[in-house]
N, C-alpha and C positions, 0 to 999 in steps of 0.2 A: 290434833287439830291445829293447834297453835304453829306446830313444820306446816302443814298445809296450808295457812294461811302466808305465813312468809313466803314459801314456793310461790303462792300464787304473787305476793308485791313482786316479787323480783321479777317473775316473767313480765306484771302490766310494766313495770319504769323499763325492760330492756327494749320492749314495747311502745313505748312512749315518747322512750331517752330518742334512740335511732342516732343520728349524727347531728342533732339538733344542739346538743350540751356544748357546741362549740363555739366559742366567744359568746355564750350564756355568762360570765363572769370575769367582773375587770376588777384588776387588783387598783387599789387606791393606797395601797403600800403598807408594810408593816404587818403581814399576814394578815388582812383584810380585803375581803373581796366583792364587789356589789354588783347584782343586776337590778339595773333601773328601767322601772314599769315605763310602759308608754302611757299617755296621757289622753286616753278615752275616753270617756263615758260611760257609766253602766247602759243607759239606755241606751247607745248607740254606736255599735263595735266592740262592746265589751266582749274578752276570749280569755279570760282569767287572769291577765298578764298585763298590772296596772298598777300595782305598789313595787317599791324598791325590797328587794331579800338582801341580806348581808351574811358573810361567814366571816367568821374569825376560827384563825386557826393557832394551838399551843403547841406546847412539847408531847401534852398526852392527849391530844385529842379537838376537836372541832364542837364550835358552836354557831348553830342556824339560828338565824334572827329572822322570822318571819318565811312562810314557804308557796307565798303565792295564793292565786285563787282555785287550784284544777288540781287533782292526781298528776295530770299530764305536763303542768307547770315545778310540778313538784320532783317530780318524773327525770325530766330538763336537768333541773337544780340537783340534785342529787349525784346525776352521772356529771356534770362540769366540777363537782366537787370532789370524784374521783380522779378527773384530770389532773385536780391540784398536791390533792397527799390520800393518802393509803388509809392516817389513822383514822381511828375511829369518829362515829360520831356522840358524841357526849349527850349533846345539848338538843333540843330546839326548842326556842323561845317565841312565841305566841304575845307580840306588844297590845294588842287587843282585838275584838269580834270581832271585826269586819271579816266578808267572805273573801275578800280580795286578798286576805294575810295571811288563811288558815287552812284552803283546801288543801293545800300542797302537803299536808302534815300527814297523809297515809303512806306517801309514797317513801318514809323513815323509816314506819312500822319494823321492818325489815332490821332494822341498826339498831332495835330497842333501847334508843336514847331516851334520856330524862325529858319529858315536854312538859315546858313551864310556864307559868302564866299568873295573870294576877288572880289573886284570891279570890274574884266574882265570876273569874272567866269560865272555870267548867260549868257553872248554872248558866249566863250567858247562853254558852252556844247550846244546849240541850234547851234553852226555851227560844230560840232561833231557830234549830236544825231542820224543823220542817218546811219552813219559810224559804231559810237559804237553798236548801235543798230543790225547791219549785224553781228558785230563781237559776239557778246554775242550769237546769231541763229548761227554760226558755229559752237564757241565753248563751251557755254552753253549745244547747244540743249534745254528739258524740261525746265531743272532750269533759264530758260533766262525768263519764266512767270514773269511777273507782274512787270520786270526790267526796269521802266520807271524812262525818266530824273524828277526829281526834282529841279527847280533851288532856287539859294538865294532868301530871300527876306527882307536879312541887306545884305550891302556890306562894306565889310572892305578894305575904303581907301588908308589908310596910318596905322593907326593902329587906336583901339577901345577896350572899356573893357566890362565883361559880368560880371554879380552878380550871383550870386546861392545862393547864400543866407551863411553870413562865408568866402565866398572866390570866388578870383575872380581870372577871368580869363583875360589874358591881348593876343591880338591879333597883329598880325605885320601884313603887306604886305610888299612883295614885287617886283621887277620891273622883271626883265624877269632873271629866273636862273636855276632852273629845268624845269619850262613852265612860261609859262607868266601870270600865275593865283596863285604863289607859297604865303603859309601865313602861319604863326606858331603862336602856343598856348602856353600862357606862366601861369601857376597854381604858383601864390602870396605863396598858406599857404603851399603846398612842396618845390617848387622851382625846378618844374619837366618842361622840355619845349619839346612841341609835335612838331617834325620839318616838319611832312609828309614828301616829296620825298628830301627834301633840303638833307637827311642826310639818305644814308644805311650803314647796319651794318652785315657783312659774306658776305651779296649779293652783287655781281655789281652794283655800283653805272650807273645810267639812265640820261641819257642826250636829253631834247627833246628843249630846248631851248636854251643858250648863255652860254658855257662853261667856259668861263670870269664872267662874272657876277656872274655861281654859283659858283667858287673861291673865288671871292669877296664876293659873299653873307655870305659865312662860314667862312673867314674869320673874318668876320662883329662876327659874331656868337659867335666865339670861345673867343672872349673878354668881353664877357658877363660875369661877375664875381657872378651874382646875380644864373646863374644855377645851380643846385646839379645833377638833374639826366633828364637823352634825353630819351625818348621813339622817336625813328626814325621813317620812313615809312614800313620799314622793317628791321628785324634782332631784337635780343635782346634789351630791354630797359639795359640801362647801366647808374651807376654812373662814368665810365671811360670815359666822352664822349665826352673831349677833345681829347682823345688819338683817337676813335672812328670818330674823325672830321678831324685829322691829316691823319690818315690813307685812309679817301678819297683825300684830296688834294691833297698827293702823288699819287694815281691814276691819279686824274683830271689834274695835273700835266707832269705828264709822258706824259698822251695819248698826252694834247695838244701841248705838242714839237714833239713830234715824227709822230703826222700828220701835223706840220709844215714843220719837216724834209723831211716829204715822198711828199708835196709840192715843197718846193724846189729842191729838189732829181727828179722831175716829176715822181717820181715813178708811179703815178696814183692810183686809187681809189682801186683798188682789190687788189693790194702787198699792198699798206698802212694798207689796214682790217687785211692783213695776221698776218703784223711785228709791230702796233701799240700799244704802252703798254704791249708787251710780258713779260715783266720783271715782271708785276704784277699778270702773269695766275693763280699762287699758291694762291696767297694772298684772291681770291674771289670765292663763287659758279656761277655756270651759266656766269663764266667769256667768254668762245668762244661764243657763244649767242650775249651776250648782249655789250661785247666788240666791237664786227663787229657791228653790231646796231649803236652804240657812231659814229664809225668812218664813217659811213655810209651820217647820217645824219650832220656830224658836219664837215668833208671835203670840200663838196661843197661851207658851207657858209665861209671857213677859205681862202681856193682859193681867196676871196675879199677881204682879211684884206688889 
């Protein structure tokens, strides 16, 4: 069963790949390579292909940071990383839930690498999968084939390291900040650190879990002396990326006093969405969107502070 299951991955990605995996991944040097999501909307042109994927490659082997929202994105990702080296794949790393990060994690199946994740994420997506599952059939359509959960099978605790052979990869978790399954990637021989959602960059920063915590988390972050260069969850990878980390606080900042204000003000939930963080609309893409979004979901629980 387990041959026929792999038969079947390799035929969907040779399927899927086609002659699309070309210039799907730009090196950003030092055997590291990123493709960067476009900057859509779930509700409107979402096609699986919205977060940044990165590989790192070693002496003995390859590690996937993140693999998209689709089979078919995964699909992609896999045959441009055949483009690049032969060996193996070791790793894939799973920074947190979001479907936009994880569908792409069947189309590995095949390389029966280690998938890794923070220690809440296999419950995560098994109390998700149905959900995400609907949503990918809305707005996938076709390309939602073959876009089945994948869970860990390490869990990154508190933090853990991974070898490739030449360099390693140093892993965090932590507690609850953009979701409660958040963990970054820290590459020793650049000194490149992959934050997934902890950190956007153009786009609106996303808030689905304790708006406090991801302050504190980036804060945590930004005193990190040992980093040279962020590849985010989205937006450009940058050596600026303290300036890049400031520049969300101030968001994250703004919104959470001025939905304190629109608390005590009683303003109520729907003037709050209107007037919260206005002062930031210029600064981000998909700021009306995903702003009302933040204030949406983060009102209710701040009413309890």
């Amino acid at each position: 069963m387990k041959r026929l299951i792999a038969i079947f991955v390799l035929m969907m990605i040779a399927s899927c790949a086609e002659s699309k995996s070309e210039g799907f991944l730009e090196s950003i040097g030092g055997g590291i390579y990123v493709h960067r999501g476009a900057h859509l909307d779930i509700d409107e042109g979402y096609q699986g292909d919205i977060c940044n994927i990165s590989v790192v490659v070693g002496s003995k082997g390859v590690a996937v940071i993140d693999t998209g929202g689709s089979f078919k994105i995964g699909a992609q990702l896999r045959a441009a990383i055949a483009e690049v080296t032969q060996l193996p794949i070791l790793y894939v790393i799973n920074t947190h839930v979001h479907p936009d990060h994880i569908f792409g994690n069947a189309a590995f199946l095949a390389d029966k690498p280690i998938f890794v994740g923070h220690e809440k994420l296999a419950e995560a997506m098994q109390l998700r999968e149905e959900g995400y599952q609907r949503l990918n059939k809305r707005f996938l359509g076709d390309d939602e084939q073959g876009s089945t959960v994948v869970i860990p099978t390490m869990a990154v605790k508190t933090a853990l390291e991974l070898d490739l052979g030449g360099r390693m990869l140093k892993l965090h978790a932590y507690s609850v900040a953009h979701t409660n399954t958040d963990i970054t990637a820290f590459d020793t021989m650049t000194q490149t650190l992959f934050t997934g959602d902890l950190l956007f960059v153009e786009r609106t920063p996303v808030i689905e879990g304790d708006i406090k915590g991801l302050i504190s988390t980036l804060e945590t972050i930004k005193t990190n002396s040992q980093v040279k260069q962020v590849v985010p969850g989205h937006g450009a990878p940058t050596y600026s990326w303290q300036q890049a980390v400031d520049n969300e606080l101030r968001y994250l900042k703004v919104l959470l006093h001025d939905i304190r204000t629109g608390i005590e003000n009683d303003d109520g939930l729907e003037k709050t969405m209107n007037i919260a963080a206005s002062s930031e609309k210029d600064q981000w893409v998909l700021f009306d969107v995903a702003n009302r979004r933040n204030v949406n979901i983060l009102y209710p629980a701040l009413e309890w502070e």
